[in-house]
C-alpha positions as CSV (number, residue, x, y, z in Angstrom):
1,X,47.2,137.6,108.7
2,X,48.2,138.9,112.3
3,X,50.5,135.6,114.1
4,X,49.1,134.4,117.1
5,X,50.2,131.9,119.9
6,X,47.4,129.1,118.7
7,X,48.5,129.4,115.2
8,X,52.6,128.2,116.1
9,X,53.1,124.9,114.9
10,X,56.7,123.4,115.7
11,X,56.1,121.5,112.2
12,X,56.5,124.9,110.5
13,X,59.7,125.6,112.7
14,X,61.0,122.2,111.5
15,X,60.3,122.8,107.8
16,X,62.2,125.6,108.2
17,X,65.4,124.0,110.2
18,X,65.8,121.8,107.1
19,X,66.9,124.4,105.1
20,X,70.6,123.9,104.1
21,X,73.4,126.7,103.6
22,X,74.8,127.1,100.6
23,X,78.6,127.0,99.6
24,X,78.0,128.8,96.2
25,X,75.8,132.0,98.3
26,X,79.0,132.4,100.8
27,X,82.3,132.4,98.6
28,X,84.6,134.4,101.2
29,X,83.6,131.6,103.8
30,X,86.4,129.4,104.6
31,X,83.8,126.2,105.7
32,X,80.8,125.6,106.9
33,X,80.7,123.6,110.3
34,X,77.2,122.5,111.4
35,X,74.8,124.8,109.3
36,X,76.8,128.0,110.2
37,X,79.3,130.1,108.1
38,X,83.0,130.4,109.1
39,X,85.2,132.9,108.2
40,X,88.5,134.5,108.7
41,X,89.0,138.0,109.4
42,X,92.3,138.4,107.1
43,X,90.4,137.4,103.7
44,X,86.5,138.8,105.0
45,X,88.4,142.1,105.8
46,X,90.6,142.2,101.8
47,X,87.3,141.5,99.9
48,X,86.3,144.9,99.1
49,X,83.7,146.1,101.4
50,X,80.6,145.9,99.1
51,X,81.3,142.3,98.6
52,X,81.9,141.9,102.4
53,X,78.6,143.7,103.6
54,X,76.3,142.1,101.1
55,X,77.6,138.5,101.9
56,X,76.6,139.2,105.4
57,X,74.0,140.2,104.8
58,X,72.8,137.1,103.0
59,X,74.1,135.1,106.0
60,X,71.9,137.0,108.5
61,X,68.7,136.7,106.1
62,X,68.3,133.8,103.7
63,X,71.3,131.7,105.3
64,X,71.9,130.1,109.0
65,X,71.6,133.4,110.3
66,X,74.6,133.1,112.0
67,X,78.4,133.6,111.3
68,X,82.1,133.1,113.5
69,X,84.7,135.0,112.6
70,X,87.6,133.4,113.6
71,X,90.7,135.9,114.5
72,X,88.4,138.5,115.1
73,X,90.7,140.3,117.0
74,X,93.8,139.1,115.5
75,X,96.1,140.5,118.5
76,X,94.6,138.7,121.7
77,X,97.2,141.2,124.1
78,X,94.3,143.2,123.7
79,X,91.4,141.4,124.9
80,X,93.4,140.0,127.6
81,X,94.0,143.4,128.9
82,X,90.3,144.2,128.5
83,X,89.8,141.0,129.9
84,X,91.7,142.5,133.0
85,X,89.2,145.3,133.3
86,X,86.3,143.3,133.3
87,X,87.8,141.3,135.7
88,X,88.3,143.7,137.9
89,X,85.0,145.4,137.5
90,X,83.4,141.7,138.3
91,X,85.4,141.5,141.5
92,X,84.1,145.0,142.8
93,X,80.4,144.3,141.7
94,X,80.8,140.9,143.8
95,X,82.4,142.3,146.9
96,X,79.3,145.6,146.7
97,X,77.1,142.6,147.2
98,X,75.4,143.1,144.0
99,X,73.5,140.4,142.2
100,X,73.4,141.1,138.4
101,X,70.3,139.5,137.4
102,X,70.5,137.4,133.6
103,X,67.7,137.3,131.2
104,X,67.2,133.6,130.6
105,X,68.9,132.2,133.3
106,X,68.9,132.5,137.6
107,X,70.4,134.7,138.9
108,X,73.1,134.3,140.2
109,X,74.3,131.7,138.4
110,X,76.8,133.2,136.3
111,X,78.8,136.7,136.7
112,X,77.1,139.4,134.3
113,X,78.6,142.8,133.8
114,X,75.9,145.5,132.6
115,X,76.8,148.7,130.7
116,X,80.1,147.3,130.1
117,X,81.1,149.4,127.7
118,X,80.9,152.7,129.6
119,X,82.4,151.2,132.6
120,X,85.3,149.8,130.6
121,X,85.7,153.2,128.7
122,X,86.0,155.1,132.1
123,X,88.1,152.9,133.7
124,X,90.5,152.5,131.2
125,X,90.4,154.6,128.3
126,X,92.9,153.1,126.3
127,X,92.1,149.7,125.9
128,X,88.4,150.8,125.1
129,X,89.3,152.8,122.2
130,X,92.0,149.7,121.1
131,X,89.7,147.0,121.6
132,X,86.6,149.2,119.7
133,X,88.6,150.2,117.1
134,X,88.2,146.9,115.7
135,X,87.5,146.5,111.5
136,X,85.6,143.4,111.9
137,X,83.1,145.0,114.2
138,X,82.5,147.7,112.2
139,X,82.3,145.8,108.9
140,X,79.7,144.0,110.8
141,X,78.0,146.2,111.9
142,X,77.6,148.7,109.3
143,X,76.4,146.0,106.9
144,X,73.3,144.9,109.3
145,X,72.2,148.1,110.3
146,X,73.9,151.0,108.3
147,X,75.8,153.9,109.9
148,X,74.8,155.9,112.9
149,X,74.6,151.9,115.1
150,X,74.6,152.2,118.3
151,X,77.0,149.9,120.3
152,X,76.2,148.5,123.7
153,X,78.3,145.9,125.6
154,X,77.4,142.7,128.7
155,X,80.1,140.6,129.9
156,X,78.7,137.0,130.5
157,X,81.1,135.0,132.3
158,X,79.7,131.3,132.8
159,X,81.0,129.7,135.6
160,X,81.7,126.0,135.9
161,X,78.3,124.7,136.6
162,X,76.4,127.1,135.4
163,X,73.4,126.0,133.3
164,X,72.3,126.6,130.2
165,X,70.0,129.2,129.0
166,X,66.7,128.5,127.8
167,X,66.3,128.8,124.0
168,X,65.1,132.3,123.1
169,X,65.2,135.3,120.5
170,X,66.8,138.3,121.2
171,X,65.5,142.2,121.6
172,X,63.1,143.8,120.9
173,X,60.2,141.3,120.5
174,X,62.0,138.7,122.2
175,X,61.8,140.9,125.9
176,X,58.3,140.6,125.8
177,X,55.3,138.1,127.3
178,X,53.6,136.6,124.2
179,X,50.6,138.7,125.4
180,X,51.8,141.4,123.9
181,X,53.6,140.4,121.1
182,X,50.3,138.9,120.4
183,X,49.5,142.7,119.9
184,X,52.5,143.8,117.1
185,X,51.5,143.6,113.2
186,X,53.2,140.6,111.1
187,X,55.1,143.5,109.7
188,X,56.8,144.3,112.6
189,X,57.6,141.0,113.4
190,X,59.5,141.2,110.2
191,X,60.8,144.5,111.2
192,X,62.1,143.6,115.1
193,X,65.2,141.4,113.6
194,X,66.5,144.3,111.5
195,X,66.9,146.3,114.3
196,X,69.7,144.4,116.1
197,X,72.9,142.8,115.8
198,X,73.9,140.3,118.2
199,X,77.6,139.3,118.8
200,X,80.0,138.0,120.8
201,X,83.6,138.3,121.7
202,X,85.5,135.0,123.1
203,X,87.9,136.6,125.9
204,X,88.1,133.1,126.4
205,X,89.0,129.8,124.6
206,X,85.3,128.5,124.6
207,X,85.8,124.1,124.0
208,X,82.2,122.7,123.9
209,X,82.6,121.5,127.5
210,X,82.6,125.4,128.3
211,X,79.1,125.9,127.1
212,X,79.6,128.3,123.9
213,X,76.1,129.1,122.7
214,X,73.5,127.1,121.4
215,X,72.2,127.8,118.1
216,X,69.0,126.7,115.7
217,X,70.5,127.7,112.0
218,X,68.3,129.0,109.8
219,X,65.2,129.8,112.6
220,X,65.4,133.4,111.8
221,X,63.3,132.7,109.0
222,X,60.0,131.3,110.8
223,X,58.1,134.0,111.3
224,X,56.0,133.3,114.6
225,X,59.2,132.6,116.3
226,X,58.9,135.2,118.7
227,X,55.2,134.2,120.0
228,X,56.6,130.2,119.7
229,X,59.9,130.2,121.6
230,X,58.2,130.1,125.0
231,X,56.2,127.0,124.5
232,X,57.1,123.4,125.6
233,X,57.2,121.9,122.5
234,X,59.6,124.8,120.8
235,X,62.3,124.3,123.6
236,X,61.9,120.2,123.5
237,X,62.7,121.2,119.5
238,X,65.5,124.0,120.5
239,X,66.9,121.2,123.1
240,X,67.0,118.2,120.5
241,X,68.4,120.5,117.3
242,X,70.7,123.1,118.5
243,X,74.1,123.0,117.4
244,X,77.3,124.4,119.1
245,X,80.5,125.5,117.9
246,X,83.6,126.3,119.9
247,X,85.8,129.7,119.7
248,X,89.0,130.0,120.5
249,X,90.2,133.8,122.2
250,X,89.7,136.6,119.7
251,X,86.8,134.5,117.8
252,X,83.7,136.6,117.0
253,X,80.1,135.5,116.2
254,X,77.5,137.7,115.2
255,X,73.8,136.4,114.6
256,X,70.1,137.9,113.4
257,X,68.6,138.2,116.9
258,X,65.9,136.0,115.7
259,X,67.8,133.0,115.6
260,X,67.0,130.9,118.6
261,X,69.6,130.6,120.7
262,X,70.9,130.3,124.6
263,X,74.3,130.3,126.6
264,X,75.5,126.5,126.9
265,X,75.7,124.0,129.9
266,X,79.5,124.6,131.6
267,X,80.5,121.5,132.0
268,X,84.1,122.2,132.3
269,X,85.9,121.8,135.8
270,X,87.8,124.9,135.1
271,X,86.9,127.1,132.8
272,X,85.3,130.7,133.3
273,X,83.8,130.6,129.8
274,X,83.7,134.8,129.4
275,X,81.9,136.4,126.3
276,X,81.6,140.3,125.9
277,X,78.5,140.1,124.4
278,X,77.7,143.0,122.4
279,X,74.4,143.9,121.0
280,X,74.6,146.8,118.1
281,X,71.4,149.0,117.6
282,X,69.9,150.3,114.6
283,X,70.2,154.4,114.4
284,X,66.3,153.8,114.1
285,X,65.7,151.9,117.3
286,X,66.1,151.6,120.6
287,X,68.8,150.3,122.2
288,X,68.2,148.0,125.7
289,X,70.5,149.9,128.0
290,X,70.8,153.4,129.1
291,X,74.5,154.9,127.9
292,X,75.8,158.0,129.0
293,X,77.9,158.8,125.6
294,X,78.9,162.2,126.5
295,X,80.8,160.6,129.5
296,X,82.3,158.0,127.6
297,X,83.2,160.4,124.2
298,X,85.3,162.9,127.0
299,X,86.7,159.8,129.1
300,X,88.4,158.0,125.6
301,X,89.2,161.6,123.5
302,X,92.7,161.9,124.4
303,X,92.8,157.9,123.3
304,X,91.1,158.8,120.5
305,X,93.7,161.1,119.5
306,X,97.0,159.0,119.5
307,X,95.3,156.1,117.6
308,X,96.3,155.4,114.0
309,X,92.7,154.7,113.0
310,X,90.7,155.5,115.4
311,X,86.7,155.7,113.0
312,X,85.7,152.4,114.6
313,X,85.9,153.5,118.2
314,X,84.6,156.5,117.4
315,X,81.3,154.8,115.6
316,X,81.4,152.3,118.8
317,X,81.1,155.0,121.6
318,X,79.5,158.3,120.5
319,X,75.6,158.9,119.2
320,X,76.1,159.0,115.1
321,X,72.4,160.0,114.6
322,X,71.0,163.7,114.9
323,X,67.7,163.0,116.2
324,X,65.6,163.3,118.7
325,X,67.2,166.4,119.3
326,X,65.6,170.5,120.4
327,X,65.3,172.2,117.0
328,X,64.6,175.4,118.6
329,X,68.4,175.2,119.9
330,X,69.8,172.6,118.1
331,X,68.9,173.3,113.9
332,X,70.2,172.1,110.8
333,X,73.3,173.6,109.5
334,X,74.0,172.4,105.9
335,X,71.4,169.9,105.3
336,X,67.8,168.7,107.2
337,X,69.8,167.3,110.5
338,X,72.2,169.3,112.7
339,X,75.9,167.7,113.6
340,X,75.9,164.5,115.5
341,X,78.2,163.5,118.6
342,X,80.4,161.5,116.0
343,X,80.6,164.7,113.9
344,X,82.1,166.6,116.8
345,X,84.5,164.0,117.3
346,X,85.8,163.6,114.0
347,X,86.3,167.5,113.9
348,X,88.0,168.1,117.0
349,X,90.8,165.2,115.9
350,X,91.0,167.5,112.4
351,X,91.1,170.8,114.4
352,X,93.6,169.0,116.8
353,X,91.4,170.5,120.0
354,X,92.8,170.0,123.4
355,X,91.1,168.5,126.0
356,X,89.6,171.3,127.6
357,X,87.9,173.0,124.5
358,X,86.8,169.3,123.4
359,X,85.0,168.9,126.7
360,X,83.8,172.4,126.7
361,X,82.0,171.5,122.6
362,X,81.1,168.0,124.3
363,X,78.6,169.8,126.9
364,X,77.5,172.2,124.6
365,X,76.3,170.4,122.1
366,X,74.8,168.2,124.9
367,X,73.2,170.6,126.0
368,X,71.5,172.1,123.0
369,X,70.0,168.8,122.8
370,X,67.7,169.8,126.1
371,X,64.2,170.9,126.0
372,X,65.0,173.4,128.4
């Protein structure tokens, strides 16, 4: 049956909200506060990684739908520094006179950094490929969407004051008018969810008086949700039922995009509640912004280089899938697909090539990729 606007019914939604998570389903959680799963990054990261990935999985499907990580990224020196760069970044955008414009919310009313990841990888190299090279984003990651994801980042700093989004689902369906969701099969309604990763990085401690974000547990799992979340009596529900939980700096939480949710009410006097908000694509999808990864793969290289373990940054920065690519100049060598961006990288660190011939490999293979 195809899902229309007439058929939601916020009784169905509710049904659903009284599902309750299950202890015995997530045994590497440490607790379970308010419907959602907690973890730690020390024991999540010593299961072995089947375990790991398949418990996450579980979470993001037939649990809440949402999990926090806390100790994420264990040394917070980092994210302060990144913190830094954003900072600055913020500070230029605001003197330009720019106006970054936010989703589900005015604009205006809070500071939003687009395409931060590129701009934080050319500005400062170094504490990109630290900061990326994190285990617990790539454990995440990788068990939601596979290899080849595609990492893009938005700093969402919430000023004091600034008001709380409305409830919503994420991208892909979720950036549409219910006209034309109206339009896509139940199927890939089903399908838009698996597509995405949603996440968030505290750079901040986030108390409830900051405005962490709101979240209905378990709403991933009604399936009109993307037609419903626009309607009156869907955000009356979303206001009345949300829960919120408060990170402290270095805290992760990752979520199924379909889980309703929204950026909280700052009700602080002092705090700028910032988030780097990062939202992984599927290898098989689109992502929502335009990243120029041969630009950021040349900027972090000589990073890349000096770093103990540097596979995470590498799967968070360059393209990991072969295709769409020009198979008249760019065929298959050893198999049906021909190297990836990611491949590159991971020879020239075992071919120990200097920056030069790595930049001079980086274009070419670029531009084999071209129709032309």
């Amino acid at each position: 049956m195809p899902l229309t606007l007439d058929g939601c019914r916020v009784d169905d939604l509710i049904a659903v909200l009284a599902h309750r998570t299950d202890p015995a389903d997530h045994p590497l959680a440490s607790a379970i506060e308010q419907e959602v799963l907690v973890y730690e990054a020390g024991p999540l990261l010593a299961a072995t990684r089947q375990q790991a990935q398949a418990e996450l999985v579980r979470a993001f499907t037939d649990g809440p739908g949402v999990v926090v990580i806390r100790g994420a990224f264990p040394d917070t020196a980092v994210v302060d520094r990144v913190t830094a760069v954003f900072d600055e970044l913020i500070a230029e955008q605001r003197a330009s006179g720019a106006v970054a414009g936010d989703h589900f919310a005015p604009p205006g009313a809070n500071d939003r950094l687009w395409n931060a990841l590129e701009k934080l990888a050319v500005r400062a190299p170094r504490e990109f490929v630290d900061y990326y090279a994190n285990p617990v984003l790539a454990l995440v990651s990788h068990a939601w969407l596979g290899p080849g994801y595609q990492v893009t980042s938005q700093v969402n700093v919430v000023n004091p004051g600034g008001r709380a989004q409305v409830g919503h689902r994420d991208y892909h369906l979720g950036f549409l008018p219910s006209t034309s969701i109206e339009q896509f099969p139940a199927h890939v309604h089903r399908l838009s969810p698996v597509l995405t990763l949603q996440g968030a990085v505290a750079h901040s401690d986030m108390p409830v008086e900051s405005g962490p974000t709101l979240y209905l547990p378990h709403s991933q799992k009604y399936e009109a949700g993307y037609l419903a979340t626009g309607r009156p009596e869907f955000r009356e529900l979303f206001e009345q039922r949300h829960v919120q939980l408060p990170l402290a700096k270095g805290d992760a939480a990752f979520f199924n995009p379909a889980v309703i949710h929204g950026a909280g009410h700052n009700r602080s006097a002092g705090i700028r509640r910032t988030a780097n908000l990062l939202q992984v694509s599927s290898a098989f999808g689109r992502a929502m912004e335009s990243v120029d990864r041969e630009r950021i793969c040349a900027a972090i290289f000589p990073a890349l280089r000096s770093h103990p373990a540097p596979d995470a940054a590498i799967a968070a920065s360059s393209e990991g899938y072969a295709f769409p690519t020009n198979l008249d100049r760019d065929p298959p060598v050893d198999g049906l697909a021909p190297p990836t961006q990611a491949d590159l990288i991971r020879r020239a660190l075992a071919e120990g090539w200097d920056d030069p011939k790595f930049r001079a490999e980086l274009a070419a293979h670029t531009d084999r990729r071209r129709t032309h």
